[in-house]
C-alpha positions in Angstrom: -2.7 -40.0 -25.4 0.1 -39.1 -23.1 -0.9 -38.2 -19.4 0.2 -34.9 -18.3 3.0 -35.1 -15.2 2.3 -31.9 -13.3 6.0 -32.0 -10.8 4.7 -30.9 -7.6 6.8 -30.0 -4.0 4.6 -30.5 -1.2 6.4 -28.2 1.0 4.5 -29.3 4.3 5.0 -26.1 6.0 3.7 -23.8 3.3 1.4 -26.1 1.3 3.1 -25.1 -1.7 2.7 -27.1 -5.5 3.1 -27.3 -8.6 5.7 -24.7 -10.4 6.0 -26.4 -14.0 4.3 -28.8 -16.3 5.8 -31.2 -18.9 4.3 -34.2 -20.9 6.0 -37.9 -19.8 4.2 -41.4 -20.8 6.1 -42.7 -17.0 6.6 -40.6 -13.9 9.6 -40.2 -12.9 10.7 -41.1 -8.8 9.8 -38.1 -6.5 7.4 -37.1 -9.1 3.9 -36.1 -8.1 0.5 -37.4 -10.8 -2.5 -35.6 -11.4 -4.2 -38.6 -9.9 -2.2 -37.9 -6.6 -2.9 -34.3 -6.4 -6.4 -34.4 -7.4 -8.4 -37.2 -5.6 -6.9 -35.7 -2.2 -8.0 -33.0 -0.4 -4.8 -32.4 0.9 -3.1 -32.4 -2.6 -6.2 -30.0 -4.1 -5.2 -27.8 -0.5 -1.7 -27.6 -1.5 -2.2 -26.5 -5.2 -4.5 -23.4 -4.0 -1.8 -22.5 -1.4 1.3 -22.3 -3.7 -1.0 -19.9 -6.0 -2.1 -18.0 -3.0 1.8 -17.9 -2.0 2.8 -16.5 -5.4 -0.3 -14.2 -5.7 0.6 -10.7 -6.3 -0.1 -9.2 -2.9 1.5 -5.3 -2.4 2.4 -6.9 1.5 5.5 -6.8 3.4 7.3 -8.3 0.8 6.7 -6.5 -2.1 8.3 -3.4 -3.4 8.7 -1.0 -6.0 12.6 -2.1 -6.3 12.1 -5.4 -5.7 9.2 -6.5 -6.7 6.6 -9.1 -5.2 7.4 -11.6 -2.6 10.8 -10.8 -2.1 11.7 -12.4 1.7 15.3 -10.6 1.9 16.7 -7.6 3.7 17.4 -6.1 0.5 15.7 -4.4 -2.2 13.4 -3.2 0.1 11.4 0.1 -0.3 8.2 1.5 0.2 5.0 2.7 -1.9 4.4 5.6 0.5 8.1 6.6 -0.9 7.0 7.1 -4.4 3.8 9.1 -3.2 4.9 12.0 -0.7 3.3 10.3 2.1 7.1 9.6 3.1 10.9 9.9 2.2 12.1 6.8 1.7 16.0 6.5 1.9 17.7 6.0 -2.0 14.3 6.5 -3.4 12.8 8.6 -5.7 10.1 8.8 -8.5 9.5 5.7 -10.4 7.1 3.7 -12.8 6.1 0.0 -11.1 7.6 -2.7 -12.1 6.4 -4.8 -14.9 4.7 -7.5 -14.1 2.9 -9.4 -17.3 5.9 -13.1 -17.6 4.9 -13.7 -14.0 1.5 -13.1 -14.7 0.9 -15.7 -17.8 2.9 -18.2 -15.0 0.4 -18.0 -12.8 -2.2 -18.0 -15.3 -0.6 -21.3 -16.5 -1.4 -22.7 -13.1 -4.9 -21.7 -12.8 -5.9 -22.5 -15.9 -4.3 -25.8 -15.4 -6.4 -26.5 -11.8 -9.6 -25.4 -13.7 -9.1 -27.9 -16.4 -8.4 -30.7 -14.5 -10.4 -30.2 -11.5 -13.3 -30.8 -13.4 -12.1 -34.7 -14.1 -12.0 -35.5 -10.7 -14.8 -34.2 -9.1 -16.3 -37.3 -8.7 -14.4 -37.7 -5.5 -16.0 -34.7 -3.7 -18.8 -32.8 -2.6 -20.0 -30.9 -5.7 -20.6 -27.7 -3.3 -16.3 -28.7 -2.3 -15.6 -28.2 -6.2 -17.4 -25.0 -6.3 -15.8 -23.5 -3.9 -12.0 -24.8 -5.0 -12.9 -23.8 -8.8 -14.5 -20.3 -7.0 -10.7 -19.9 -5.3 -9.1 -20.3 -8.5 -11.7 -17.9 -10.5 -10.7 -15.4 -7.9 -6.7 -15.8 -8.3 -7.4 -15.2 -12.1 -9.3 -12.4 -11.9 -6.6 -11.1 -9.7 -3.8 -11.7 -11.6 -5.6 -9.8 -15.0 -6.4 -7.2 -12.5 -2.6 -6.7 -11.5 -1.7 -6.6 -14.9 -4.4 -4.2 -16.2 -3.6 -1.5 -13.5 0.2 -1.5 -14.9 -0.5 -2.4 -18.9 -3.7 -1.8 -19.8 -5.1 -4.6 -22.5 -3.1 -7.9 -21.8 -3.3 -10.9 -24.2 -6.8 -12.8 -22.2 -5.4 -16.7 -22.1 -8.1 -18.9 -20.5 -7.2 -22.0 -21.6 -3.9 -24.1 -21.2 -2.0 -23.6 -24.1 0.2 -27.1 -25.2 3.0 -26.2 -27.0 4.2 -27.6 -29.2 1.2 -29.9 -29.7 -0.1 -27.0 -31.4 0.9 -24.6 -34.4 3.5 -22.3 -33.0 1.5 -19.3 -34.7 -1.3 -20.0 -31.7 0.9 -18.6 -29.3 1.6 -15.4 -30.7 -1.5 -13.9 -29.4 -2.1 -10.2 -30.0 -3.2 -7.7 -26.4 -6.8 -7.3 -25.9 -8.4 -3.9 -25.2 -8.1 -2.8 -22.2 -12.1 -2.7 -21.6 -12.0 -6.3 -22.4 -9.7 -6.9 -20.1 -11.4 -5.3 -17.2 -14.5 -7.1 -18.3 -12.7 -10.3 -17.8 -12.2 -9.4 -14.5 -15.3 -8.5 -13.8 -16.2 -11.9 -15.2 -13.7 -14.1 -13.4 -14.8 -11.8 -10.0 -18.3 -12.9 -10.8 -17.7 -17.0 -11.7 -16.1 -16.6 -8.3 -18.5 -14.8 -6.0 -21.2 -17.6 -7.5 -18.9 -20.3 -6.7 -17.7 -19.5 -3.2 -19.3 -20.0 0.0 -19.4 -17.0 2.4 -17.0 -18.3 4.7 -13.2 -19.7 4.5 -10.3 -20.0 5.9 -8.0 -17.4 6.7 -6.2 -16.4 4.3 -8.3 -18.0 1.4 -10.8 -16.4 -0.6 -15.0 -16.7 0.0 -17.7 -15.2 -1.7 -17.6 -11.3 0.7 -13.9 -11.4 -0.4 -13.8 -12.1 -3.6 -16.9 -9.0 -4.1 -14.5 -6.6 -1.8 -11.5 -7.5 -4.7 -13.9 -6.7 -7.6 -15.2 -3.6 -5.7 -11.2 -2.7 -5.9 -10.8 -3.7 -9.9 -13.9 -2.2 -10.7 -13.5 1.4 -9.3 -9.7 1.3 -11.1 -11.7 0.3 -14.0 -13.7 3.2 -13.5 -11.4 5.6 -12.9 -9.3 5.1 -16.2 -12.9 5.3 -18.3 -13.8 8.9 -16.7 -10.1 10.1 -16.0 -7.6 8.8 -18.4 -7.1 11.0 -21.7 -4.5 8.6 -23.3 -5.5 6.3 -26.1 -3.4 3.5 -27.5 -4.2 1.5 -30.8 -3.0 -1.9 -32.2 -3.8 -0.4 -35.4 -3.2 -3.7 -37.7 -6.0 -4.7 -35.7 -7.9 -1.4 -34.7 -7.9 -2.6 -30.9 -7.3 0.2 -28.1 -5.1 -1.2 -26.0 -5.1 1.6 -23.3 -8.0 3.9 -22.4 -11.1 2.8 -22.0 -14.6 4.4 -23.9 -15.9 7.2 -21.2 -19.1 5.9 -21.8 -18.2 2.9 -19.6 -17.5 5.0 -16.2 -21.1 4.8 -15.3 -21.3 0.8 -15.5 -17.5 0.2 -13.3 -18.9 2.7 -11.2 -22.2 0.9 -10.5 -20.2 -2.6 -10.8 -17.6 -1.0 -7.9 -20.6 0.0 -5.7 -22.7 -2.9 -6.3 -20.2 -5.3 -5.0 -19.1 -3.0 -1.9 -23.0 -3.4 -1.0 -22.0 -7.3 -0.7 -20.3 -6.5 2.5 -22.8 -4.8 4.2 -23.8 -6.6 7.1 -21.3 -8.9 6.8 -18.3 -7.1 8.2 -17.7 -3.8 10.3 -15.3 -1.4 11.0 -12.7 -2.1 14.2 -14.2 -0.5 17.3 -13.7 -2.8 20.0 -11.6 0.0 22.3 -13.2 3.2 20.8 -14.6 5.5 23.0 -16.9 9.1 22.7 -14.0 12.0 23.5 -11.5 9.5 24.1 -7.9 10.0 21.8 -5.6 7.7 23.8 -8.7 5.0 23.3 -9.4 6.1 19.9 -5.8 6.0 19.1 -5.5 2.5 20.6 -8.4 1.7 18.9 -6.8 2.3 15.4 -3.5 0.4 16.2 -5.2 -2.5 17.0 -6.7 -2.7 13.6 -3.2 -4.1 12.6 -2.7 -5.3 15.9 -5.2 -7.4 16.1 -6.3 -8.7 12.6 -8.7 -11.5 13.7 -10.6 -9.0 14.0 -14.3 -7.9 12.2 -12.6 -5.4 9.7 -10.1 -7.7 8.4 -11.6 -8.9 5.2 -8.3 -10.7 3.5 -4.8 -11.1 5.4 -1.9 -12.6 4.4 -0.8 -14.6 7.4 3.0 -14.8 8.2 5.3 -17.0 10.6 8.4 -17.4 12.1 10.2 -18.9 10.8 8.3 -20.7 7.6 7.0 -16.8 6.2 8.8 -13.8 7.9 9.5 -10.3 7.1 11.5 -7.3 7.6 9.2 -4.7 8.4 10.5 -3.3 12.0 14.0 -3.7 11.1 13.7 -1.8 8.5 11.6 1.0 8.9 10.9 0.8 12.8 12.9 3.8 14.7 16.8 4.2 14.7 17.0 4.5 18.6 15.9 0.6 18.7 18.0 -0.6 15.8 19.6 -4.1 16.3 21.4 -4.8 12.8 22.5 -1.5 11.0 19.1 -1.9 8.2 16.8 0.9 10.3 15.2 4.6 9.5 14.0 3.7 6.2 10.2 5.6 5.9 9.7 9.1 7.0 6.6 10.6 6.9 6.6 14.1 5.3 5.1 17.2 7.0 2.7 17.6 3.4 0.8 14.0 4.3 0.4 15.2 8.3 -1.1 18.5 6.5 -4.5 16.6 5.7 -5.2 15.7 9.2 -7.3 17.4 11.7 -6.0 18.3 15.2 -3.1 20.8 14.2 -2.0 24.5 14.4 -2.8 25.1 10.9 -2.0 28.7 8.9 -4.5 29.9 6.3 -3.7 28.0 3.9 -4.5 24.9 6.0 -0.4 24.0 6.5 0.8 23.2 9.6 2.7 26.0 10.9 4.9 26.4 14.0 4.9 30.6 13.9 2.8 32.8 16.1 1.4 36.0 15.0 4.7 38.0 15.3 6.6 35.8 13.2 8.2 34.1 15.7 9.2 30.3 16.9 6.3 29.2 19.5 8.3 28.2 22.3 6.9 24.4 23.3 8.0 23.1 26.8 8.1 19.1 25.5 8.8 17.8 22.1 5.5 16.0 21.6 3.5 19.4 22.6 2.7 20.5 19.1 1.0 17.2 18.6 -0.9 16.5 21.4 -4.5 17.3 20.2 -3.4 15.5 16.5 -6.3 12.9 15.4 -5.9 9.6 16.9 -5.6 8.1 13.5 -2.7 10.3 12.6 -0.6 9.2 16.0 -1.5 5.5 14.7 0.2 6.2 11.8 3.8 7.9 12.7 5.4 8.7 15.8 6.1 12.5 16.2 9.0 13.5 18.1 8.3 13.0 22.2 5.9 10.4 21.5 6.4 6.8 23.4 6.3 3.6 21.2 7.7 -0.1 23.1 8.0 2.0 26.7 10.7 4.4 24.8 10.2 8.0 24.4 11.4 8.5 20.8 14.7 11.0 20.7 14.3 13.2 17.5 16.1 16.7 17.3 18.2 18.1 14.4 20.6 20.7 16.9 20.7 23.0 19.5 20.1 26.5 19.5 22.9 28.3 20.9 21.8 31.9 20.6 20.0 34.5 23.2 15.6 34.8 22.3 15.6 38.0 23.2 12.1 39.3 21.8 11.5 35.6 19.8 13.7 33.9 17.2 13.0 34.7 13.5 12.7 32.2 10.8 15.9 30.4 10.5 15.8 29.8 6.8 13.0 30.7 4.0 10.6 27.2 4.2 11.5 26.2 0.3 14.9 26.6 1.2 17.4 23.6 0.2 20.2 25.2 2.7 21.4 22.5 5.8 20.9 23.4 9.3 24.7 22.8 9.5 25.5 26.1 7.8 23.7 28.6 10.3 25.4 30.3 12.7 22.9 29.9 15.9 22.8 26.0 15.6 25.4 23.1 16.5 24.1 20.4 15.4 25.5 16.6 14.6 28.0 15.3 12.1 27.4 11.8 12.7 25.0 8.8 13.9 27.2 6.4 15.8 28.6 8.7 18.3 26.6 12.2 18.6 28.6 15.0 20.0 27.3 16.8 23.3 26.6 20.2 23.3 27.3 21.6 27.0 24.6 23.8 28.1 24.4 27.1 30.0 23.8 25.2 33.0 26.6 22.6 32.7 24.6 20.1 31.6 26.0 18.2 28.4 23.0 17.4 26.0 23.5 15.2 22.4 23.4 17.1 19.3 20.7 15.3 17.9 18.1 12.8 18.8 19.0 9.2 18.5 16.4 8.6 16.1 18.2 11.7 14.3 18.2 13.5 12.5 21.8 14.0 11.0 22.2 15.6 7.4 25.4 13.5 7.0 25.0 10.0 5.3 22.8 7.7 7.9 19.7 6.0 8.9 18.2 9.3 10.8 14.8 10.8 9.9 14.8 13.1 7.4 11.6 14.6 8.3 11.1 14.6 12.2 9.0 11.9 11.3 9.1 8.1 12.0 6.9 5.2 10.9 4.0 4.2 13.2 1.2 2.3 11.3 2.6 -1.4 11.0 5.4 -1.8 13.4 4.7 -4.7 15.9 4.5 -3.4 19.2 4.6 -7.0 20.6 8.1 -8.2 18.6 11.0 -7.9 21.4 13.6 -5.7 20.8 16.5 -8.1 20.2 14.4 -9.3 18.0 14.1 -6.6 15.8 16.7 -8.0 12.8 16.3 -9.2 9.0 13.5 -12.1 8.5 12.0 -11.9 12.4 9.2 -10.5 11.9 5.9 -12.1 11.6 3.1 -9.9 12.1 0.0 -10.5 9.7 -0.9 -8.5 6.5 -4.0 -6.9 6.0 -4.2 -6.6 2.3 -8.3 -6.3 2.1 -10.6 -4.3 5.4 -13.6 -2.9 5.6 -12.8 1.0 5.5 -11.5 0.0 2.2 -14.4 -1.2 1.0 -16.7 1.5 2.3 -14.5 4.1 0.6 -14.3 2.3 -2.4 -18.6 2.2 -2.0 -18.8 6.2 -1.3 -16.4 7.2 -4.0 -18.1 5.2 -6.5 -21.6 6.3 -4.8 -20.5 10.1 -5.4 -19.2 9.9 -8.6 -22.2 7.9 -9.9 -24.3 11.3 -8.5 -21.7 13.2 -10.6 -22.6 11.4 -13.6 -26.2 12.1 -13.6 -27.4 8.6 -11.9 -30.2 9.1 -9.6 -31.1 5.2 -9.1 -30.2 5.3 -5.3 -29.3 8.0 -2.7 -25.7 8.1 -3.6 -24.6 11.3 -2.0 -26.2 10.2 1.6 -24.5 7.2 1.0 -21.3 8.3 0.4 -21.7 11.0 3.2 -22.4 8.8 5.6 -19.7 6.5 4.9 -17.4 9.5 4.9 -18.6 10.7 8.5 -18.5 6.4 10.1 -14.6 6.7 9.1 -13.9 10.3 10.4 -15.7 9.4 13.9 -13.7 6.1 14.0 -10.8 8.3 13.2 -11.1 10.9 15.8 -11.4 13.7 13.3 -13.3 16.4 12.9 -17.1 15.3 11.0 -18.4 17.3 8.5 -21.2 19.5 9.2 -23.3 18.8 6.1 -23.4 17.4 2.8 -22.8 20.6 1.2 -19.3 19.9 2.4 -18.7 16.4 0.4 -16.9 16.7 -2.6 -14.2 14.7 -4.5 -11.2 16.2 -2.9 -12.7 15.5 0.4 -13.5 11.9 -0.4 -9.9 11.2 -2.2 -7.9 12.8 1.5 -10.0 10.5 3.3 -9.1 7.6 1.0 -5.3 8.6 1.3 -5.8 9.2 5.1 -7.4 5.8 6.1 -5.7 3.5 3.9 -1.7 5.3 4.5 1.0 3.4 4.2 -0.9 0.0 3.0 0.8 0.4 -0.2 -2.7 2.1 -2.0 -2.1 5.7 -2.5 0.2 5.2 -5.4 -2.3 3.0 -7.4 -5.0 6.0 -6.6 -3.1 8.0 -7.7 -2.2 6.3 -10.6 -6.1 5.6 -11.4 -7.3 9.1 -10.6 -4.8 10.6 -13.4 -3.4 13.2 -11.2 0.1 11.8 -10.0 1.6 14.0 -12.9 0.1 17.3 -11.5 0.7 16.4 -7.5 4.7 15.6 -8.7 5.1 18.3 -11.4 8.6 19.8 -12.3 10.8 18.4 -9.5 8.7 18.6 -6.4 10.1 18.4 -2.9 8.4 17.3 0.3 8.4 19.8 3.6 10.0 18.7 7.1 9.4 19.8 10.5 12.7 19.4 12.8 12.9 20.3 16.2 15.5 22.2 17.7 16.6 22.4 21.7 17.1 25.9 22.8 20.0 26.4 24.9 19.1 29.4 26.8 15.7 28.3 28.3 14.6 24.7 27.6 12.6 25.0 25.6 11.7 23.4 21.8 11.0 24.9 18.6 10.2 23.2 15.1 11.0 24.4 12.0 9.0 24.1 8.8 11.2 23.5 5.5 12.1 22.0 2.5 13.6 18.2 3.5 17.4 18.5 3.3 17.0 15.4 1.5 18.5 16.2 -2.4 15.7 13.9 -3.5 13.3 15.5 -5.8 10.1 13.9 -7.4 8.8 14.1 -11.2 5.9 11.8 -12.6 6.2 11.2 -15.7 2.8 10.5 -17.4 4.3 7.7 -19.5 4.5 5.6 -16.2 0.3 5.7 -15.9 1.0 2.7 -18.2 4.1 0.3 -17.6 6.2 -0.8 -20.6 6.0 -4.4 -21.4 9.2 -6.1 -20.9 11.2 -6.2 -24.4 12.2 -10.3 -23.8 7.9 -10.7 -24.4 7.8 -8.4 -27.0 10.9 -9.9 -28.6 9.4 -13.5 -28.6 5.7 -12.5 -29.6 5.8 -9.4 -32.7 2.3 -9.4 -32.3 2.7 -7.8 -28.3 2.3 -4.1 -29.2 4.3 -1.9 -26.7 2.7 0.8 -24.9 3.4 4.4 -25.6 
């Protein structure tokens, strides 16, 4: 029999191994043996790692455009751009990208270390093996579980296929449901959680991780069996490839909240500045959370380091004013996701409005004044205009107002109006980014046009909303050091508050179903009211008050900008009715008035032209034609 040759590149400074496979009697120079990689530790170490590199992590480095682990300047856009938590420049409604070759790659690998493993465990502790074979239980049941979320029933491969010992036919393997396919995540989250210890190393998966991973499958799993109305069939062989029996929602529900209960006790939510009545230390509080991420929320992060792993994040999306390299102002937070937080002038409908009784601008002596009493979690997550982030106070205005107030000033423009502040008469406001105009004032004073951080309706980096990015920007990255592949601040891809939403939300819709096995509405109460007091916001008075709404906003509050929302959205099965017929997202920009110092801000339609339309197709991702084309019995989805 011919020994299998695995080519491996120890790549010292990642640990990285093992892309390819081929069958040789000899090995080659400079090529690595099963013997070498598995009777070391070392070698076994650097097999996990290159999996764990290539793992399918929605970090720093992955995008909607480009895809996972992309470490360039380029290509770069955000989740929260797709979701109407922000305007992201040149984006605009989109399905996620396949991802189903890269996943049977992987697969290839892990099957691979499971098979082979095995042979060589003589050399090690058996309670050593475990926990390797755990890791690698754990990477599998991840990769399904990121290609169930986009496709539905994937084509289950658990074995190491060797073509072209075999029959060709072999490998034209048909899709399984899409219930098996969640059960074989369940399965592989399982063979894990029994296999790992309950600690690790950083960045590597134990038991309490791999149960806060199946808690996030499961309740995805969930969701498509109680929300989803669209069925699928392979009907050659009567297999529904997406949807999933509604009878099931009760089990991934109990599955979800079963494993969430791992946790308890075993981590916590960040609270190490938090104090009673406190905002600036509850706001602190909440930065450090990503500040900080050795910390006892931080379930799984992705560690990163200059200059082996780096990112873009802060040149990218951190604010204009501070720009080094001309790649800044890429995120905006829309005025519709500061809506759901507590804190702010609010109009019936529960909007934020900037109009007093009369109909009239309030007057505000300092840009940041409308946001002063915002929760603390909402200033963690975007800078408002007037706010101070690395010592700076951040410079955001869209013009000047030029004429008298007399009595108040009026409504400039109707709040769905698409018109550009350029075209009223009381306003001068900027033409371009590089070299603002000034505006000389009553007094003689000459004052820019607009903020350095914008915004400017003309082509540029500028906010579009009077909104910057907050939640992930490294406060502790110098500012000349704020340029393409510097950063290295950590990824926290797995925390607590995510797992104790994830435990209430399948606690209450478990009540919702009829299931009176545990308390589940205190439960999921009493989750709710731990993450609204860590947040600063205002707790509910009663349980009377929990429903699903309230549950889903705090999901969407808590986890912003983590690169979630659009996968909840996705799950819950209303993304088509929240982006229905061309919707557009709602700025605020402030405007300077001439005659009296004073600020005003403005509620209206973004002047971006971007509109956004989910199209219910995109709830399940096409699989690339090239698979299709080499396997006829790959059924595409609808």
């Amino acid at each position: 029999m011919k020994n299998r040759i695995c080519i491996l590149i120890l790549t010292l400074c990642l640990g990285g191994a093992l892309p390819s496979c081929v069958d040789m009697d000899i090995a080659p120079v400079g090529i690595v043996t099963n013997e070498d990689v598995f009777t070391s530790e070392s070698g076994i170490k650097a097999y996990l790692a290159k999996m764990y590199m290539d793992a399918p992590f929605d970090d720093f480095l992955c995008s909607p455009i480009g895809g996972y682990n992309k470490t360039g300047a380029t290509s770069f856009g955000g989740w929260c751009g797709l979701t109407g938590e922000a305007i992201v420049r040149g984006q605009s409604s989109q399905s996620a990208k396949a991802w189903f070759t890269e996943g049977y790659q992987m697969l290839r690998e892990i099957n691979e270390f499971l098979e082979t493993l095995p042979k060589y465990a003589s050399n090690f502790a058996q309670s050593q093996v475990d926990a390797w074979l755990g890791e690698a239980y754990f990477l599998r049941a991840f990769v399904y579980y990121t290609m169930a979320k986009r496709h539905g029933g994937v084509i289950l491969v658990n074995e190491v296929l060797e073509y072209p010992s075999r029959d060709i036919s072999e490998f034209m393997l048909p899709r399984s449901s899409e219930e098996d396919t969640w059960d074989q995540v369940s399965s592989d989250f399982d063979k894990a959680i029994s296999l790992l210890g309950e600690t690790s190393q950083r960045g590597r998966a134990n038991k309490y991780v791999a149960a806060a991973y199946k808690a996030r499958a499961m309740i995805f799993a969930a969701s498509i069996a109680n929300f989803n109305e669209i069925s699928h069939f392979d009907t050659e062989r009567q297999i529904r490839l997406c949807g999933i029996p509604k009878e099931r929602a009760a089990d991934y529900y109990k599955q979800a909240y079963d494993a969430a209960k791992m946790l308890d006790g075993k981590y916590d939510l960040y609270m190490a500045e938090w104090k009673e009545n406190d905002k600036q230390a509850q706001y602190e509080n909440f930065l450090n959370i990503f500040q900080k991420t050795n910390n006892v929320e931080a379930i799984y992060v992705k560690e990163f380091q200059y200059p082996t792993l780096t990112h873009s994040w802060d040149c990218i999306f951190g604010p204009l004013q501070m720009r080094v390299e001309n790649v800044v102002g890429g995120i905006q937070p829309t005025l519709d996701f500061i809506d759901m937080f507590d804190g702010l002038n609010k109009d019936a409908n529960g909007k934020v409005t900037f109009m007093d009784d009369q109909g009239h601008y309030i007057l505000y002596d300092h840009l940041y004044d409308p946001f002063r009493e915002a929760e603390p979690r909402l200033r963690a997550s975007i800078l408002f205009p007037g706010d101070e982030f690395k010592g700076e106070e951040i410079q955001v205005w869209r013009g000047i107002y030029t004429q008298p107030v007399g009595d108040g000033i009026s409504k400039l423009f109707p709040e769905t109006s698409t018109a550009k502040y350029n075209t009223h008469p009381a306003l001068v406001t900027a033409t371009k980014q590089d070299a603002i105009e000034s505006y000389t004032l009553p007094d003689g004073r000459e004052m820019p046009r607009a903020g350095a951080s914008g915004s400017f309706n003309s082509a540029g980096y500028g906010t579009q909303t009077g909104f910057i990015f907050r939640k992930l920007l490294d406060v502790s990255l110098g500012e000349n050091l704020n340029i393409p592949k510097r950063s290295e601040s950590d990824w926290i891809d797995m925390r607590y508050a995510e797992v104790l939403l994830t435990k209430a939300e399948a606690a209450f819709e478990l009540s919702l179903l009829g299931k009176t096995d545990e308390n589940y509405v205190t439960e999921a109460y009493d989750v709710v009211q731990a993450i609204r007091k860590r947040a600063g916001a205002e707790l509910l008075t009663d349980q009377s008050q929990l429903t699903r709404t309230v549950i889903r906003n705090e999901i969407r509050k808590e986890l912003a900008f983590e690169n979630k929302t659009y996968w909840d959205l996705v799950r819950w099965r209303i993304y088509h009715n929240e982006q229905a017929s061309k919707r557009r997202y709602f700025a605020a920009m402030p405007f300077y008035v001439a005659e009296n110092g004073k600020w005003f801000f403005d509620r209206k339609y973004s002047e971006s032209s971007t509109t956004y339309t989910f199209n219910t197709k995109w709830y399940y991702v096409d699989i690339p034609s090239s698979e299709i084309n080499k396997n006829p019995n790959i059924v595409k989805n609808p």
